[in-house]
C-alpha positions as CSV (number, residue, x, y, z in Angstrom):
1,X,-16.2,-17.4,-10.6
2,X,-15.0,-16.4,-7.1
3,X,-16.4,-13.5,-4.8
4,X,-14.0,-10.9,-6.5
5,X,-14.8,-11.4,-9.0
6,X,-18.8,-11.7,-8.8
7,X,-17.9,-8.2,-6.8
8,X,-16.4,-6.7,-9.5
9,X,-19.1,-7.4,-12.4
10,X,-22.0,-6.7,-9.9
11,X,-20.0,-3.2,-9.4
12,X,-20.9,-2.9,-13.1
13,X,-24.6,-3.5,-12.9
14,X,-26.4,0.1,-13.0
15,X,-28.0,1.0,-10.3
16,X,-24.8,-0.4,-8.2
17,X,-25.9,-2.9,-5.5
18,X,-24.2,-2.7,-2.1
19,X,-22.0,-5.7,-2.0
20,X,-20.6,-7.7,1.5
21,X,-18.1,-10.5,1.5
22,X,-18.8,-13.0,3.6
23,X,-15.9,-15.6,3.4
24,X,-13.8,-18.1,5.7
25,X,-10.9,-16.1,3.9
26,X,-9.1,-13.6,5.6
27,X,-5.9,-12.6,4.2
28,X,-5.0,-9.5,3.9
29,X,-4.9,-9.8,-0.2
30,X,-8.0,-11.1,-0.9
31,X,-9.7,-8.1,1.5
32,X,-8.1,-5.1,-0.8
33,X,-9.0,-7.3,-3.6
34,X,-12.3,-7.0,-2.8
35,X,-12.5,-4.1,-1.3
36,X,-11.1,-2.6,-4.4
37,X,-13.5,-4.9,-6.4
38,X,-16.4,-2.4,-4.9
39,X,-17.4,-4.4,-1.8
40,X,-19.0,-2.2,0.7
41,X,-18.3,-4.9,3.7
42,X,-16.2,-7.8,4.5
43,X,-17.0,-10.3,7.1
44,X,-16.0,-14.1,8.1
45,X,-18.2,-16.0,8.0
46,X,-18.1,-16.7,12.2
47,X,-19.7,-13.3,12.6
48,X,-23.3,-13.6,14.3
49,X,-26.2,-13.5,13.3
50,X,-27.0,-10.2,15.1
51,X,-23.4,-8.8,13.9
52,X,-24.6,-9.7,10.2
53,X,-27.7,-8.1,10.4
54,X,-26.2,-4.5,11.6
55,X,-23.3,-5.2,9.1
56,X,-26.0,-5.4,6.1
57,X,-27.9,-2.3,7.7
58,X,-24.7,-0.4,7.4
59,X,-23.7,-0.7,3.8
60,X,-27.6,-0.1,3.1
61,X,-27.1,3.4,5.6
62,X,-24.0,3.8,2.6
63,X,-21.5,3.0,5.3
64,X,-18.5,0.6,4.6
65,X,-17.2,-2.1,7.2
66,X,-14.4,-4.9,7.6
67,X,-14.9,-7.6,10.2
68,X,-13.3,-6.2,14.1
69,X,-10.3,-9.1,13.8
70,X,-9.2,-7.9,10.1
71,X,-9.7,-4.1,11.3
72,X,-7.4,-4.6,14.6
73,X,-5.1,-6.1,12.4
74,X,-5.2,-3.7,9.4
75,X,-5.1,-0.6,12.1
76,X,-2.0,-2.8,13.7
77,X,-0.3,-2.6,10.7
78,X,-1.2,0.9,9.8
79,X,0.6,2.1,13.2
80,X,3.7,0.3,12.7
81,X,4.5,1.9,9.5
82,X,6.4,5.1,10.2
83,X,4.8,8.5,9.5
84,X,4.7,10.5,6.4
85,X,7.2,13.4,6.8
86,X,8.7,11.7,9.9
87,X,12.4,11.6,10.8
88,X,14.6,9.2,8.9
89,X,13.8,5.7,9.4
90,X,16.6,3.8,11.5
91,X,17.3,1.5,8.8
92,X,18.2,4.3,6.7
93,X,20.0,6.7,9.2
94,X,23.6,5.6,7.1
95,X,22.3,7.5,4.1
96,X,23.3,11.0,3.0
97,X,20.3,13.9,2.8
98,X,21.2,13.2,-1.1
99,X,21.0,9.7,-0.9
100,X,17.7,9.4,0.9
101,X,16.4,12.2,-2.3
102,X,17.7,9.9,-4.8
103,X,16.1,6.7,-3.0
104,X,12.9,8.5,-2.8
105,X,12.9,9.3,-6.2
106,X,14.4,6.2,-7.2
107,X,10.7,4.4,-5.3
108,X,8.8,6.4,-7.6
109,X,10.1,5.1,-10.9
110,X,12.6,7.7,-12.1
111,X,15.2,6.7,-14.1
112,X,18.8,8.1,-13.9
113,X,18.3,10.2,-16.2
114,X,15.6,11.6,-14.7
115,X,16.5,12.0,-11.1
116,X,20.0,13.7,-12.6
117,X,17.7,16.6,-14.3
118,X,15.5,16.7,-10.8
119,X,18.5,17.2,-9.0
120,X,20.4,19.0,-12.0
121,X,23.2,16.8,-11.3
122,X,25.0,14.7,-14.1
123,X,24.0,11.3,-14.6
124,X,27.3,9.1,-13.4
125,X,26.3,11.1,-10.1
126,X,23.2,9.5,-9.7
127,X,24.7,6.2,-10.7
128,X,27.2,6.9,-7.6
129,X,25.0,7.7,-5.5
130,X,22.7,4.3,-6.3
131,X,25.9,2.2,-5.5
132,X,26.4,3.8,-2.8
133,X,22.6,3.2,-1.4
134,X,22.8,0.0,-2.6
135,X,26.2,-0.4,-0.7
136,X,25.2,0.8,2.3
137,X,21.9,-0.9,2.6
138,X,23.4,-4.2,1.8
139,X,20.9,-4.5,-1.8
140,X,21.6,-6.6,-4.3
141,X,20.0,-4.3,-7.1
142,X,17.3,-1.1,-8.3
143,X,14.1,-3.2,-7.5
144,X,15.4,-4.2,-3.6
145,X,16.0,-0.1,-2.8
146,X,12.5,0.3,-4.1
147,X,11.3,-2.3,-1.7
148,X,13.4,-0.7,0.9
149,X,12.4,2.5,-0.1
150,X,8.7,1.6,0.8
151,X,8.9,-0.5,3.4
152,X,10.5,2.4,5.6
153,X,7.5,4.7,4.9
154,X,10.2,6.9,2.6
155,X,7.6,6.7,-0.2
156,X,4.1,5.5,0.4
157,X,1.6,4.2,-2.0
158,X,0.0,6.4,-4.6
159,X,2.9,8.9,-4.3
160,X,3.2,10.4,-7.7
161,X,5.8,9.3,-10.4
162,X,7.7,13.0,-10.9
């Protein structure tokens, strides 16, 4: 069994112990994966010996941490997403008001049929507006706006379905 997965069964045990990876791995994958497995830290396994010892002092305090290269990188890539609420990406500055709507939407998993009664609108006008996004954007299909749709910061993670 790898450390996820040890991390995610020892999140079962009752009381739950405090849990820090210490690995040569340091993609970004396998740090949500274990971060989301209930790991408290996540350090290489370069850190030093005095940098381990406040690390495990930390989680005990009830404090999380991530080893300084894979927070300067996470924070790195944090910063060069656009804002929430922020002015139209650039990539997306050919899109109508309507058609940025129906991308949003579209990112969050509505169907046709549902964006046409959010934006009480038949549903041939949504499909329009999709090949037009789609045109505009240069996207083959649904799944690449969606991508798009993300990837600008239009919708974020965890943003509701509806």
């Amino acid at each position: 069994m790898d450390g996820v997965e040890t991390t995610r069964r020892l999140a079962e045990v009752s009381p739950t112990p405090r849990v820090i990876v210490l690995t040569t791995f340091d993609r970004n994958e396998y740090v949500y994966d274990s971060m989301r497995a209930g790991a408290s830290g996540f350090l290489l396994k370069d850190v030093r010996r005095d940098q381990l010892t406040n690390a495990i002092r930390t989680v005990v305090a009830g404090d999380h941490l991530l080893a300084p290269t894979i927070t300067r990188r996470l924070i790195e890539q944090f910063c060069s997403r656009p804002s929430p609420g922020s002015a139209t990406p650039p990539e997306l500055r050919d899109l109508t008001e309507r058609e940025l709507e129906v991308l949003s939407l579209l990112g969050r998993g509505l169907s046709n049929g549902e964006m046409a009664a959010r934006l009480v609108v038949a549903e041939t006008t949504i499909k329009t507006h999709v090949a037009h996004i789609l045109a505009k954007l240069g996207l083959r299909d649904r799944a690449q706006a969606v991508i798009v749709a993300y990837e600008t910061g239009l919708v974020t993670p965890g943003a509701h379905r509806g």
